[in-house]
C-alpha positions in Angstrom: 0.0 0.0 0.0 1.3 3.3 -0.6 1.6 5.9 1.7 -1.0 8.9 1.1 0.7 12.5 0.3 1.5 15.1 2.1 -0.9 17.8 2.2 -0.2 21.6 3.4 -3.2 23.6 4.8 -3.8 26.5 6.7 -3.8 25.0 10.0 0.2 23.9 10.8 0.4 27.4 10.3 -1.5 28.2 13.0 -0.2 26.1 15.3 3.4 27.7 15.0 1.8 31.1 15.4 1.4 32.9 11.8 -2.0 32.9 11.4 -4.1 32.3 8.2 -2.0 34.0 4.9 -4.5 36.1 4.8 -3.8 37.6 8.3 -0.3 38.0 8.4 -0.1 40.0 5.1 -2.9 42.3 5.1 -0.4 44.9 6.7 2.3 44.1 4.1 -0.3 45.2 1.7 -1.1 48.8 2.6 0.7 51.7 1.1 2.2 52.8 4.3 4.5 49.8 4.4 4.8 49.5 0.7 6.7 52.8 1.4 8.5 51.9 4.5 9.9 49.0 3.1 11.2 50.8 0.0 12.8 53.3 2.4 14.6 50.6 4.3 16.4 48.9 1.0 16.9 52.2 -0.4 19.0 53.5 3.1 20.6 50.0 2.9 21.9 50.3 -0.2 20.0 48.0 -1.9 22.6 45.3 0.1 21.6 42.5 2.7 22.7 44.1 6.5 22.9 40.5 8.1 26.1 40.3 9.8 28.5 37.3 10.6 32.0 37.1 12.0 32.4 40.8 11.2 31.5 40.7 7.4 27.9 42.2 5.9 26.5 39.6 3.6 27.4 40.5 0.2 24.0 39.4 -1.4 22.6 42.4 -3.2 19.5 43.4 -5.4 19.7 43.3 -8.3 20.0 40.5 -9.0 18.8 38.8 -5.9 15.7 39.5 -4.3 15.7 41.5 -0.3 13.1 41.9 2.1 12.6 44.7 4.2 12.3 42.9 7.4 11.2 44.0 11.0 13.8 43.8 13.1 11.3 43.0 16.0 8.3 40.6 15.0 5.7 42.6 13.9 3.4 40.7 16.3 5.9 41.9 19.3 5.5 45.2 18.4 2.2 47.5 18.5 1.2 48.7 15.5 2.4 52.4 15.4 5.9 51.3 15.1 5.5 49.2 12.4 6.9 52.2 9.7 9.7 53.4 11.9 12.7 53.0 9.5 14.9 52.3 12.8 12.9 48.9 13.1 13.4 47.6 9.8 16.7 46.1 7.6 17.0 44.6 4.8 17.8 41.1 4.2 17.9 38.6 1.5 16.2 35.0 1.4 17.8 33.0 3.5 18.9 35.5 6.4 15.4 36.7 6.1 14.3 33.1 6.6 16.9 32.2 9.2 15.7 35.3 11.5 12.3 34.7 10.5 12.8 31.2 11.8 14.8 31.7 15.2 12.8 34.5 16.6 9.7 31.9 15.8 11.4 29.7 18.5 11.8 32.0 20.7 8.0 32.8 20.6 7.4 29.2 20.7 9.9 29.0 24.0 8.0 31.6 26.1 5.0 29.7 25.5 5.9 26.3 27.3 
């Protein structure tokens, strides 16, 4: 017998705190943070901030892609700091994901 496929829904990612897609991107889609987020690459130079051993990440747009990311989870935060440039940085994919990820666990960690 073969075993059934996976199937994603909408509710593992409740469980880990991120709500339905629809939720957690509604603020990403208003022009306020359209505009912050375009102010964050722009004062980054258009270059992933991440830093490691004392080097920036070299990753750059174009031609890979950067996030302007919240440097404390927007659900920490209340909602009149979201567009304060000295909350956001930009990163690329994966040190977007990784930060994404490890503040996640920490979230997760308070809660037990």
């Amino acid at each position: 017998m073969r075993p059934k496929p996976l199937r994603l829904t909408a509710r593992p990612t409740q469980r880990i705190g991120l709500g339905t897609p629809s939720q957690a991107g509604q603020h990403l889609k208003t022009a306020d943070h359209r505009k912050w987020a375009a102010a964050v690459l722009k004062r980054a130079g258009y270059r992933c901030e991440w830093m490691e051993n004392g080097q920036r990440c070299p990753i750059a747009y174009p031609p890979h892609r950067l996030h302007a990311d919240h440097i404390q989870e927007r659900r920490d935060t209340n909602s009149g700091t979201w567009t304060d440039l000295r909350g956001g940085m930009c990163l690329c994919v994966s040190h977007h994901v990784a930060k994404t990820l490890r503040e996640r666990a920490k979230r997760m960690a308070r809660r037990d």
